[in-house]
mmCIF file as Biopython writes it, N, C-alpha, C and O atoms, coordinates in Angstrom:
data_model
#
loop_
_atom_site.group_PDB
_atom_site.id
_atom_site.type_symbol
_atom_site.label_atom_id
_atom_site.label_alt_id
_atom_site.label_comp_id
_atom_site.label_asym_id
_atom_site.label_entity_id
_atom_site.label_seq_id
_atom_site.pdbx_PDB_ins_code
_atom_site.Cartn_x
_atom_site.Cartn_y
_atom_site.Cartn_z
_atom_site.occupancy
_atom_site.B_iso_or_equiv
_atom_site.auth_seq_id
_atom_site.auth_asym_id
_atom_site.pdbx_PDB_model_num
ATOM 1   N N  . UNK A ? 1  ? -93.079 -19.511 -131.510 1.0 0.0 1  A 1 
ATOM 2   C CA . UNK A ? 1  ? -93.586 -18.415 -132.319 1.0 0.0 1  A 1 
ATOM 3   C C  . UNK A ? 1  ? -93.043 -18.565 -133.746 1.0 0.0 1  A 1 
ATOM 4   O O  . UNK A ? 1  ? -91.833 -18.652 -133.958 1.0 0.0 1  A 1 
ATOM 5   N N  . UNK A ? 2  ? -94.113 -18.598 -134.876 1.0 0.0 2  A 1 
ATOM 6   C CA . UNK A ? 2  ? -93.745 -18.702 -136.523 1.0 0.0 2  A 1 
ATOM 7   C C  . UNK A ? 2  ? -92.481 -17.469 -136.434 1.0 0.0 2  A 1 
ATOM 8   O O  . UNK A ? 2  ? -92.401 -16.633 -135.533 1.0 0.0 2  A 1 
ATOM 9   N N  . UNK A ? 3  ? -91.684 -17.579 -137.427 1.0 0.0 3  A 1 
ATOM 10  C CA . UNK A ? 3  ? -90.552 -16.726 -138.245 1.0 0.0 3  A 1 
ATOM 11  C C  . UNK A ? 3  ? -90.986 -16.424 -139.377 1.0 0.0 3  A 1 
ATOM 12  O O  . UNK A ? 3  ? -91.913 -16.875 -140.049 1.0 0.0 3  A 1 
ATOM 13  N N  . UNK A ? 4  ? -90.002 -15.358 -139.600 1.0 0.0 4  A 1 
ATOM 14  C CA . UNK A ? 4  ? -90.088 -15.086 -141.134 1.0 0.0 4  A 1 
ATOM 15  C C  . UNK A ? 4  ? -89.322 -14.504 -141.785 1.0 0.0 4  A 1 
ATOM 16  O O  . UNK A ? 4  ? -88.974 -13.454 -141.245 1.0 0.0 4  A 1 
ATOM 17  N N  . UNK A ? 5  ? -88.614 -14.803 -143.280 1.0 0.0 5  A 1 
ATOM 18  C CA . UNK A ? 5  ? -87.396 -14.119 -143.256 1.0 0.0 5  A 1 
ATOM 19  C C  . UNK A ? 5  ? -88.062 -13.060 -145.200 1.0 0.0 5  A 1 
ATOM 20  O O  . UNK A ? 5  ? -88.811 -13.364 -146.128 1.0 0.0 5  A 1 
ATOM 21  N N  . UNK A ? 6  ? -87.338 -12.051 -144.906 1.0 0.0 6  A 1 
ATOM 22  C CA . UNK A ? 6  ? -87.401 -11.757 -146.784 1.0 0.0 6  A 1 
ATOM 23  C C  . UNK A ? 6  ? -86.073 -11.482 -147.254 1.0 0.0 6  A 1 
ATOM 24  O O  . UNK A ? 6  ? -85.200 -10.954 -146.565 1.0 0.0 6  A 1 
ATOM 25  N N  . UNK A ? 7  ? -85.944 -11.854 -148.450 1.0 0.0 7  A 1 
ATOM 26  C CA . UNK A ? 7  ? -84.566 -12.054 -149.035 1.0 0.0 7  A 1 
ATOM 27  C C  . UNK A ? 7  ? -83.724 -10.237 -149.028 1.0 0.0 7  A 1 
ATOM 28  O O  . UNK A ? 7  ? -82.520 -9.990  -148.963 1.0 0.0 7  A 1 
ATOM 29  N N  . UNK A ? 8  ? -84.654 -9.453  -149.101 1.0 0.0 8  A 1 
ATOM 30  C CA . UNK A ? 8  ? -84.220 -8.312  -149.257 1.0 0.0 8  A 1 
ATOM 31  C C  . UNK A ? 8  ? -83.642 -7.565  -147.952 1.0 0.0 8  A 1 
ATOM 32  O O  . UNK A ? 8  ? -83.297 -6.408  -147.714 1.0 0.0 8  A 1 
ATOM 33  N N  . UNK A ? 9  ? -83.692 -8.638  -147.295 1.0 0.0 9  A 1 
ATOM 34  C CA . UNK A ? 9  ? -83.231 -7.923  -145.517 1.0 0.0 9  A 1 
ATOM 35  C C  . UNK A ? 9  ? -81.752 -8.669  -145.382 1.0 0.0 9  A 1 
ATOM 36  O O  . UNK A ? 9  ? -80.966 -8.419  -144.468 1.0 0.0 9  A 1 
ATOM 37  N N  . UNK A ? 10 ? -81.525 -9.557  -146.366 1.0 0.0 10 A 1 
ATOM 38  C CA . UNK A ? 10 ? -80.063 -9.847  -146.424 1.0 0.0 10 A 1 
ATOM 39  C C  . UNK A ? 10 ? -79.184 -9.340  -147.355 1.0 0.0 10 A 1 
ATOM 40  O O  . UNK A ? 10 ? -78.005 -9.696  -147.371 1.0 0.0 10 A 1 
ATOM 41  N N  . UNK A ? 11 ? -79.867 -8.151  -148.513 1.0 0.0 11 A 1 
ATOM 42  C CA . UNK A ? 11 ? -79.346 -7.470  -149.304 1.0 0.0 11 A 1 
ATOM 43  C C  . UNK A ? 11 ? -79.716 -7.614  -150.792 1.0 0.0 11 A 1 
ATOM 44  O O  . UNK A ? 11 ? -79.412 -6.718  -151.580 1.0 0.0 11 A 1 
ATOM 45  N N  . UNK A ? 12 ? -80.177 -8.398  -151.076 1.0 0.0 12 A 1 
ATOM 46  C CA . UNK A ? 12 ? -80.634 -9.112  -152.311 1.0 0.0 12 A 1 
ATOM 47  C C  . UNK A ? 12 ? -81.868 -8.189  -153.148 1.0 0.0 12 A 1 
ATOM 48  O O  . UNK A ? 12 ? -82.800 -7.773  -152.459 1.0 0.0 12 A 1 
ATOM 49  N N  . UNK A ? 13 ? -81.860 -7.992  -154.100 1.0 0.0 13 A 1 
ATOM 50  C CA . UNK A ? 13 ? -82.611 -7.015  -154.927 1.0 0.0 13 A 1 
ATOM 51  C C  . UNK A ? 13 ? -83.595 -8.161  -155.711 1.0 0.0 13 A 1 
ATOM 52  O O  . UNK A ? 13 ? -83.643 -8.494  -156.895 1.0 0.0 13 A 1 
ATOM 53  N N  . UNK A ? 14 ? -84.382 -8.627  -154.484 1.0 0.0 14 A 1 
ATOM 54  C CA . UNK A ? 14 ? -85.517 -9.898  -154.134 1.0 0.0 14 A 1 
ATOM 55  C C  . UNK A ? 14 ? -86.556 -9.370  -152.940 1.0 0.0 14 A 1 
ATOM 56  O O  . UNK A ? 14 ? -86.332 -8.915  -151.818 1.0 0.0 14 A 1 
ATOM 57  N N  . UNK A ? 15 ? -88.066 -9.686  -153.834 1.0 0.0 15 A 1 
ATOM 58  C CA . UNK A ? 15 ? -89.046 -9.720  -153.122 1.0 0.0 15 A 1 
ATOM 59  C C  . UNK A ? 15 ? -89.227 -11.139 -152.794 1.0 0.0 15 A 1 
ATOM 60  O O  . UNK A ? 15 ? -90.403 -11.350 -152.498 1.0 0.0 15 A 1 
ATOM 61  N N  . UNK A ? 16 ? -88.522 -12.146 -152.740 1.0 0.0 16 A 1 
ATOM 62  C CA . UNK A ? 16 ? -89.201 -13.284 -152.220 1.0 0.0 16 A 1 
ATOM 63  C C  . UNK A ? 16 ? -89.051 -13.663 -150.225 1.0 0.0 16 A 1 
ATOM 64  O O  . UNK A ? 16 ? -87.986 -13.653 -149.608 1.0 0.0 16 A 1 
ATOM 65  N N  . UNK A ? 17 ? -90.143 -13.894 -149.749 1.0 0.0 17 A 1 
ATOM 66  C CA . UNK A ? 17 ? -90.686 -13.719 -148.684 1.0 0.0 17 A 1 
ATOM 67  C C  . UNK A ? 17 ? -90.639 -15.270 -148.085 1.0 0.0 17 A 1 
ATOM 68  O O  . UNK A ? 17 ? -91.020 -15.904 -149.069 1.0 0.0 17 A 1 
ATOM 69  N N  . UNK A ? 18 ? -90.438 -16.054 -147.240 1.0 0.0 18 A 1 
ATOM 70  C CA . UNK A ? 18 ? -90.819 -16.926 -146.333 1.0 0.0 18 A 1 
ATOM 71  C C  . UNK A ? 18 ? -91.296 -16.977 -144.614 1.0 0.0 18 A 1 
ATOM 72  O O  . UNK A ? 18 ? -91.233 -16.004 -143.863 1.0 0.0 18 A 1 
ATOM 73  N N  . UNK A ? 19 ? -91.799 -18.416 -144.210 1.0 0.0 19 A 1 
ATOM 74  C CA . UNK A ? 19 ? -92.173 -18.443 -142.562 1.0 0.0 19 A 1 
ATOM 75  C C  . UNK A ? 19 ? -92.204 -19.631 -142.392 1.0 0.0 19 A 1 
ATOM 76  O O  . UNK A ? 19 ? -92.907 -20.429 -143.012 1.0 0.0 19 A 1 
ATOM 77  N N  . UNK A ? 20 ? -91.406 -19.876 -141.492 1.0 0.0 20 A 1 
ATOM 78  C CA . UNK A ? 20 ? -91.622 -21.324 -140.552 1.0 0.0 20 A 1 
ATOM 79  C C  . UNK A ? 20 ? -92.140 -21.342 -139.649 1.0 0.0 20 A 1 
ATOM 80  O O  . UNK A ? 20 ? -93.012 -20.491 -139.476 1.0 0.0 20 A 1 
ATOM 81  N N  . UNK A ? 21 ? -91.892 -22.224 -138.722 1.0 0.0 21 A 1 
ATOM 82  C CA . UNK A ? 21 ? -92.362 -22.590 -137.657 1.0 0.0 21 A 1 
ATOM 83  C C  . UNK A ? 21 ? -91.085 -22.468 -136.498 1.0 0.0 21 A 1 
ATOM 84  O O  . UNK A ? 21 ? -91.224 -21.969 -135.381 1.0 0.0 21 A 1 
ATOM 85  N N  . UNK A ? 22 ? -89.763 -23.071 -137.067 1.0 0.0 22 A 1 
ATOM 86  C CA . UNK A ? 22 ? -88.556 -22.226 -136.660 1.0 0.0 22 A 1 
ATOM 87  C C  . UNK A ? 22 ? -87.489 -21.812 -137.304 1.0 0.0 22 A 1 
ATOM 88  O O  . UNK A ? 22 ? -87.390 -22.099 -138.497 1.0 0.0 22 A 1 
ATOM 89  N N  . UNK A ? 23 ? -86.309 -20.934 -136.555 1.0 0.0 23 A 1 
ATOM 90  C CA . UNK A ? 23 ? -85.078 -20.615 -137.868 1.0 0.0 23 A 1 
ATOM 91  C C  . UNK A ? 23 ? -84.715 -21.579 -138.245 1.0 0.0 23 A 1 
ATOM 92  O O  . UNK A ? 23 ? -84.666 -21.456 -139.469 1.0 0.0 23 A 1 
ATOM 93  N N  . UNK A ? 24 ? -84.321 -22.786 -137.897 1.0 0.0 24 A 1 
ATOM 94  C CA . UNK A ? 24 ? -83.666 -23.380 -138.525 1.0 0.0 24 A 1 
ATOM 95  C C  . UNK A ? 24 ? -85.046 -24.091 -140.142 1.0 0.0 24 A 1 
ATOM 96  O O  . UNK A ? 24 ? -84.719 -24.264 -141.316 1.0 0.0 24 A 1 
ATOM 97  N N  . UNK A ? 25 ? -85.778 -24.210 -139.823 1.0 0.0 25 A 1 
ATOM 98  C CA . UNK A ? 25 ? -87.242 -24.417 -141.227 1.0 0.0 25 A 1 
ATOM 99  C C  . UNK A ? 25 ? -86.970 -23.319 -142.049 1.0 0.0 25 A 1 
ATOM 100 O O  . UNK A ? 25 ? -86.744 -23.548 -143.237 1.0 0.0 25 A 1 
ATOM 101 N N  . UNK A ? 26 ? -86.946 -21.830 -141.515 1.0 0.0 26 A 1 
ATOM 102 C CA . UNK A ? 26 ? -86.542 -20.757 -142.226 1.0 0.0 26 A 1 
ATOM 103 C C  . UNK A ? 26 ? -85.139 -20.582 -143.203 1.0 0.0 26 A 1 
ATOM 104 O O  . UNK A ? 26 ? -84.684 -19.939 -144.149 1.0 0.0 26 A 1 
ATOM 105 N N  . UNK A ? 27 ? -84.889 -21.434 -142.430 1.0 0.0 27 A 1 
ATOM 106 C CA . UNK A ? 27 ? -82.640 -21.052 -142.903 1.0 0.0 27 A 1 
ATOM 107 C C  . UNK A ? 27 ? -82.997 -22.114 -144.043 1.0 0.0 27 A 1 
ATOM 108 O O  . UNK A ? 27 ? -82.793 -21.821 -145.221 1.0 0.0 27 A 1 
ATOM 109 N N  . UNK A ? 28 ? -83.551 -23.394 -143.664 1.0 0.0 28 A 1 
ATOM 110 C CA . UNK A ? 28 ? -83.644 -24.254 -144.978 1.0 0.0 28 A 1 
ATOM 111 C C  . UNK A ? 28 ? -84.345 -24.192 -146.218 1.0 0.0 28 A 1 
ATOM 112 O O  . UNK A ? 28 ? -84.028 -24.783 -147.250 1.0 0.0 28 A 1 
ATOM 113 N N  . UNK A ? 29 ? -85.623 -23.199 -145.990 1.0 0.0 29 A 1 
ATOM 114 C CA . UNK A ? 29 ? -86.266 -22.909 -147.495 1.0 0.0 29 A 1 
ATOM 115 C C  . UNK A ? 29 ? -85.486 -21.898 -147.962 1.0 0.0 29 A 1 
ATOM 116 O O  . UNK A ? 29 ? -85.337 -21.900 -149.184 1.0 0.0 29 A 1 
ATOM 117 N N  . UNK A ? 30 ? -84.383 -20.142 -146.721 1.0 0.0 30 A 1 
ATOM 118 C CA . UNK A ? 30 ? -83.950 -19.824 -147.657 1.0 0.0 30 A 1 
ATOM 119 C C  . UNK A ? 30 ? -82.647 -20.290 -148.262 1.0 0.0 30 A 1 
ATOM 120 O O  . UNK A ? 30 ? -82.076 -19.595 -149.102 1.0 0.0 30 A 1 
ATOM 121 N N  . UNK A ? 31 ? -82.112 -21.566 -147.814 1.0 0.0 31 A 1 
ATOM 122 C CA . UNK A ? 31 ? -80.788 -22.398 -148.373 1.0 0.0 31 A 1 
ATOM 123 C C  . UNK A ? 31 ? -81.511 -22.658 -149.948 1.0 0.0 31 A 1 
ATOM 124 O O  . UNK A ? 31 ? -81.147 -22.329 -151.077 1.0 0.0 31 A 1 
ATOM 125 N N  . UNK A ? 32 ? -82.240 -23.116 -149.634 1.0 0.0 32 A 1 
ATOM 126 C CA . UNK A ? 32 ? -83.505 -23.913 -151.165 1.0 0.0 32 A 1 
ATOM 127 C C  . UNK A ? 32 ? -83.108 -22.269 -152.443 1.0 0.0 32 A 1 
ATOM 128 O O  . UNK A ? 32 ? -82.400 -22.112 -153.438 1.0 0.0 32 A 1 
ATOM 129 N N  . UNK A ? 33 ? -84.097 -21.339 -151.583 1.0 0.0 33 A 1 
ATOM 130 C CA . UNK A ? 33 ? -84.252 -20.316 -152.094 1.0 0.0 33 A 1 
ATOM 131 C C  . UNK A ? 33 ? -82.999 -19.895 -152.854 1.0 0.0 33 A 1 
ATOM 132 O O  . UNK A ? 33 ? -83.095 -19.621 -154.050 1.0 0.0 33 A 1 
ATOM 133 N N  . UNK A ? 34 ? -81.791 -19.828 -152.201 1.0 0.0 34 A 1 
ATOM 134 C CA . UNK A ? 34 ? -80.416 -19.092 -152.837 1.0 0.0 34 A 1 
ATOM 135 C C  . UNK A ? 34 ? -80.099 -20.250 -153.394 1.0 0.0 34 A 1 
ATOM 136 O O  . UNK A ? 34 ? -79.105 -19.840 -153.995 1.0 0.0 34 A 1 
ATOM 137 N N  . UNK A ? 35 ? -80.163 -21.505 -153.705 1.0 0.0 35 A 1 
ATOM 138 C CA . UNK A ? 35 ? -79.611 -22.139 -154.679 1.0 0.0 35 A 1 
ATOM 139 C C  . UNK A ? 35 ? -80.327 -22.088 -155.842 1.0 0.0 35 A 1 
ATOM 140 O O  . UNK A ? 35 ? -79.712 -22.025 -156.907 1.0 0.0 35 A 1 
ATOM 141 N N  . UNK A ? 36 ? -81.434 -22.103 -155.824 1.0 0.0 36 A 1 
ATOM 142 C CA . UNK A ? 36 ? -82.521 -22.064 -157.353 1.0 0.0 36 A 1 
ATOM 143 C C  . UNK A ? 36 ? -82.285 -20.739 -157.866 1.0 0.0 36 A 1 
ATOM 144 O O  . UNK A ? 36 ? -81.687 -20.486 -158.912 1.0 0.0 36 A 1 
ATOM 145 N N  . UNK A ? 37 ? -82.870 -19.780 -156.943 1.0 0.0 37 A 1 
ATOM 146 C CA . UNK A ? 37 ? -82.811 -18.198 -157.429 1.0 0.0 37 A 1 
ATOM 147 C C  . UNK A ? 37 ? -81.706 -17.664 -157.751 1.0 0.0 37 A 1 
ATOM 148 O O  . UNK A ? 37 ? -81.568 -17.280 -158.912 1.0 0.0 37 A 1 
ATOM 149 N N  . UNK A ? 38 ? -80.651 -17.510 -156.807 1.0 0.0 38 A 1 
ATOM 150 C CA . UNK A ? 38 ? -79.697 -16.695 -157.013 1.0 0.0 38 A 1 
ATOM 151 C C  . UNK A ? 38 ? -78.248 -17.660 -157.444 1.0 0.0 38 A 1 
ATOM 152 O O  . UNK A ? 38 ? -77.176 -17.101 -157.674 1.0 0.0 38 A 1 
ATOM 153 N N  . UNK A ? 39 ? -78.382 -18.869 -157.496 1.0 0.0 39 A 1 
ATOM 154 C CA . UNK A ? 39 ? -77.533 -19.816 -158.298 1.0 0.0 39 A 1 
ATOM 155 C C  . UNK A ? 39 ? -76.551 -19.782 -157.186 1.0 0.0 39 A 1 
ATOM 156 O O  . UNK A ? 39 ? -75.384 -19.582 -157.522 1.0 0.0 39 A 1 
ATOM 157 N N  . UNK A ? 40 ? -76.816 -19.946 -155.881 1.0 0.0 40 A 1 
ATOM 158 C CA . UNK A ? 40 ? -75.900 -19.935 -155.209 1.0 0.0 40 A 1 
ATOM 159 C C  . UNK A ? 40 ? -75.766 -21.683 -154.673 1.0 0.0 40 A 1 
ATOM 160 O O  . UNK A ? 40 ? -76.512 -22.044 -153.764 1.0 0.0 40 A 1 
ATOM 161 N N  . UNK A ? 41 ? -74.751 -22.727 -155.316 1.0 0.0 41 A 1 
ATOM 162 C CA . UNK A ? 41 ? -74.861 -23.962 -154.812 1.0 0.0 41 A 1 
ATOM 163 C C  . UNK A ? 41 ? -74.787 -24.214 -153.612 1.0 0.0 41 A 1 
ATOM 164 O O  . UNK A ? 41 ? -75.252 -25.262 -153.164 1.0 0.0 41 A 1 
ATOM 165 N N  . UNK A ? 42 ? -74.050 -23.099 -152.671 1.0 0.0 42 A 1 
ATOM 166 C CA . UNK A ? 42 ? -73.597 -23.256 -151.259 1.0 0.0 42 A 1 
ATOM 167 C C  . UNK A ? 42 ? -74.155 -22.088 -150.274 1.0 0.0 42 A 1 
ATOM 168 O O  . UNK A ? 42 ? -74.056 -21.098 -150.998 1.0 0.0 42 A 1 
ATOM 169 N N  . UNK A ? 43 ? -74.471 -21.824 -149.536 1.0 0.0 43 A 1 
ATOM 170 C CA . UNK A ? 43 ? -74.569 -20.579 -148.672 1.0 0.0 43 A 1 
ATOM 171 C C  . UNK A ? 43 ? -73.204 -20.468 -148.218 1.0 0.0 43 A 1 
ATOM 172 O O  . UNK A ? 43 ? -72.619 -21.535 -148.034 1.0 0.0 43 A 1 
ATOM 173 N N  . UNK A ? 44 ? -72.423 -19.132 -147.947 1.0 0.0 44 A 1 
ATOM 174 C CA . UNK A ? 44 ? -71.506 -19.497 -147.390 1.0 0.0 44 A 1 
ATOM 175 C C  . UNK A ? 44 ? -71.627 -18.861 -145.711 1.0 0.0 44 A 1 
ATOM 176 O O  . UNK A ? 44 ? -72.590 -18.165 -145.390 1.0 0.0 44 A 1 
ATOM 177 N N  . UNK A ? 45 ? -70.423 -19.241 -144.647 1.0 0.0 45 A 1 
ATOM 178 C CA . UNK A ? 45 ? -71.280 -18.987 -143.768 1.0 0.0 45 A 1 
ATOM 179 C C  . UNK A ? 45 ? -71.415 -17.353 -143.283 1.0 0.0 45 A 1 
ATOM 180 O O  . UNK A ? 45 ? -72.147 -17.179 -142.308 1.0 0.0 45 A 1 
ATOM 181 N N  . UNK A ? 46 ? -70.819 -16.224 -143.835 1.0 0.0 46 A 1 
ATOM 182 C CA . UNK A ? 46 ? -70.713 -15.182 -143.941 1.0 0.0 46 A 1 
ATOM 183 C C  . UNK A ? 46 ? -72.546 -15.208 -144.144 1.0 0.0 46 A 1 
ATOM 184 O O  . UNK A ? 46 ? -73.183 -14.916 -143.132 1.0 0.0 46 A 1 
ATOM 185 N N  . UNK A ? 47 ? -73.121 -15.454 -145.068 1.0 0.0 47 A 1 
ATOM 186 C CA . UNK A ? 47 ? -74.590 -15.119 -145.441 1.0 0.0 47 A 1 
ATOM 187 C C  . UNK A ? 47 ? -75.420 -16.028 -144.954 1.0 0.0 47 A 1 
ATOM 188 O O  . UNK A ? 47 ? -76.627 -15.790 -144.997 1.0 0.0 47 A 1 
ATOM 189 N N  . UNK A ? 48 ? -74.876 -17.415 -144.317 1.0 0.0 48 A 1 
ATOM 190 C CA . UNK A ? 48 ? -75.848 -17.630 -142.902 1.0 0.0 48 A 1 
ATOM 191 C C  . UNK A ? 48 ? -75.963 -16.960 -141.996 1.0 0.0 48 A 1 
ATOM 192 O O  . UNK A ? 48 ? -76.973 -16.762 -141.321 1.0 0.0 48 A 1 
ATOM 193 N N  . UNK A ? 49 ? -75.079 -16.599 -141.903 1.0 0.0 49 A 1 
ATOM 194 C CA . UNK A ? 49 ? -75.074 -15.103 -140.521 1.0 0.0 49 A 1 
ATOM 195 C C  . UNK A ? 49 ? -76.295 -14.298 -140.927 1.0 0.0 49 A 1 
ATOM 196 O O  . UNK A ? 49 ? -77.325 -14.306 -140.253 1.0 0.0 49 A 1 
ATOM 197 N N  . UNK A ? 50 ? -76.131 -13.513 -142.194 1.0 0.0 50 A 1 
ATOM 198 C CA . UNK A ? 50 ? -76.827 -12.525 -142.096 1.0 0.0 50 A 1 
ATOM 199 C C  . UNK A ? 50 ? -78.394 -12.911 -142.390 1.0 0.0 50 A 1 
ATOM 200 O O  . UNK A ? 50 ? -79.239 -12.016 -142.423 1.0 0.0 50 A 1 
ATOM 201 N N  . UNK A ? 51 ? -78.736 -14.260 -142.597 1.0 0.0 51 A 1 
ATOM 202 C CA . UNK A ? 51 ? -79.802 -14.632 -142.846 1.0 0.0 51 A 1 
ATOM 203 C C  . UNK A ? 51 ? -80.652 -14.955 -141.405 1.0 0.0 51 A 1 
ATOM 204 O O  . UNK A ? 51 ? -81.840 -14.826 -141.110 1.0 0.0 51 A 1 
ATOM 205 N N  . UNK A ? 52 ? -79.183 -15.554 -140.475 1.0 0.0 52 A 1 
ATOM 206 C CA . UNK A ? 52 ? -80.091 -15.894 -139.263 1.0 0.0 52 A 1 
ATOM 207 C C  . UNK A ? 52 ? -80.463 -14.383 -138.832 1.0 0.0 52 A 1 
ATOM 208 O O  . UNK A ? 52 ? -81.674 -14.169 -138.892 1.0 0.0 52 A 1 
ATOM 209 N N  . UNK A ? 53 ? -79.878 -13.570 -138.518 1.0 0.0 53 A 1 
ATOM 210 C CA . UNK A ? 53 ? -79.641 -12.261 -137.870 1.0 0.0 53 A 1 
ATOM 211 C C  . UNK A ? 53 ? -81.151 -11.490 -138.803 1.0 0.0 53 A 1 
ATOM 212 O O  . UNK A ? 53 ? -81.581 -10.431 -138.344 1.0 0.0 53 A 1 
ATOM 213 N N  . UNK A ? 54 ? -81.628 -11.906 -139.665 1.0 0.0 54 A 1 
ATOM 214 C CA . UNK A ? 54 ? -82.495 -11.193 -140.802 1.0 0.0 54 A 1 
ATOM 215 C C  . UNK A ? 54 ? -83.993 -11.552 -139.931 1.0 0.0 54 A 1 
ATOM 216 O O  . UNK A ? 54 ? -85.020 -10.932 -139.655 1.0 0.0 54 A 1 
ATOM 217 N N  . UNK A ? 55 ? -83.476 -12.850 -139.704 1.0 0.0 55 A 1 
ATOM 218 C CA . UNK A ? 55 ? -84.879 -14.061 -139.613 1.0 0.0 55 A 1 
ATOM 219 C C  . UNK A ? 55 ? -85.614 -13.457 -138.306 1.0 0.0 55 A 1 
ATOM 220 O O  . UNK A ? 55 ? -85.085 -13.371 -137.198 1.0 0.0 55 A 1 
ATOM 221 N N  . UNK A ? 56 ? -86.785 -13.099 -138.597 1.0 0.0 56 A 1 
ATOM 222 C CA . UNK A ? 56 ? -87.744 -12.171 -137.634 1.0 0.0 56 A 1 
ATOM 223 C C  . UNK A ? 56 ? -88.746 -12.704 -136.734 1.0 0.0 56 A 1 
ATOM 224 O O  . UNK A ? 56 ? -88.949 -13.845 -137.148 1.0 0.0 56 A 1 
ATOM 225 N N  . UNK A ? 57 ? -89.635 -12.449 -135.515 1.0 0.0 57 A 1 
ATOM 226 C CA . UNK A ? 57 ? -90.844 -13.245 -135.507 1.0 0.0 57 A 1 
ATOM 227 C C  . UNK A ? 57 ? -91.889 -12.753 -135.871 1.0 0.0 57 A 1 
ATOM 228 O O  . UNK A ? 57 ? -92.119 -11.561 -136.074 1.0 0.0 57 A 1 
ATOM 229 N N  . UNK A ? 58 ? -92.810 -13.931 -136.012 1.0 0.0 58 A 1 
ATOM 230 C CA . UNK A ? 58 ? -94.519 -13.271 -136.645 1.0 0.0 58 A 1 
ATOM 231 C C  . UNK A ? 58 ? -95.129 -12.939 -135.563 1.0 0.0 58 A 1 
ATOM 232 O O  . UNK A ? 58 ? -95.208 -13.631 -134.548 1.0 0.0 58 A 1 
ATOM 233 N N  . UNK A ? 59 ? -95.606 -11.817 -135.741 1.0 0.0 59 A 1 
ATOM 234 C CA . UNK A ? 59 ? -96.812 -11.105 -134.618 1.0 0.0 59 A 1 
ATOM 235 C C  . UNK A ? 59 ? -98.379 -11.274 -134.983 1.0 0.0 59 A 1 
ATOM 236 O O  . UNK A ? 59 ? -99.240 -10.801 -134.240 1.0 0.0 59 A 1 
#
């Protein structure tokens, strides 16, 4: 089943939206995502947590 995560469900004062195919496809565009956008070079793993825990399925 596709996923989908939005940045604003991990706290972030961000409409940007993604969907994979699984979390881990999800965790990597939003790894992509927090390094470009929010200048974050690293995720740390405190906010992998809350990203996996965010990451939803598509109905």
């Amino acid at each position: 089943m596709p996923k989908s995560l939005q940045c604003k469900d991990v706290g972030m004062n961000c409409d940007w939206k993604t969907q994979g195919q699984t979390e881990d496809e999800v965790l990597k565009k939003a790894s992509e995502h927090a390094r470009t956008v929010h200048k974050m070079n690293q995720m740390p793993p405190e906010m992998q947590q809350k990203v996996r825990g965010a990451i939803r399925d598509v109905r």
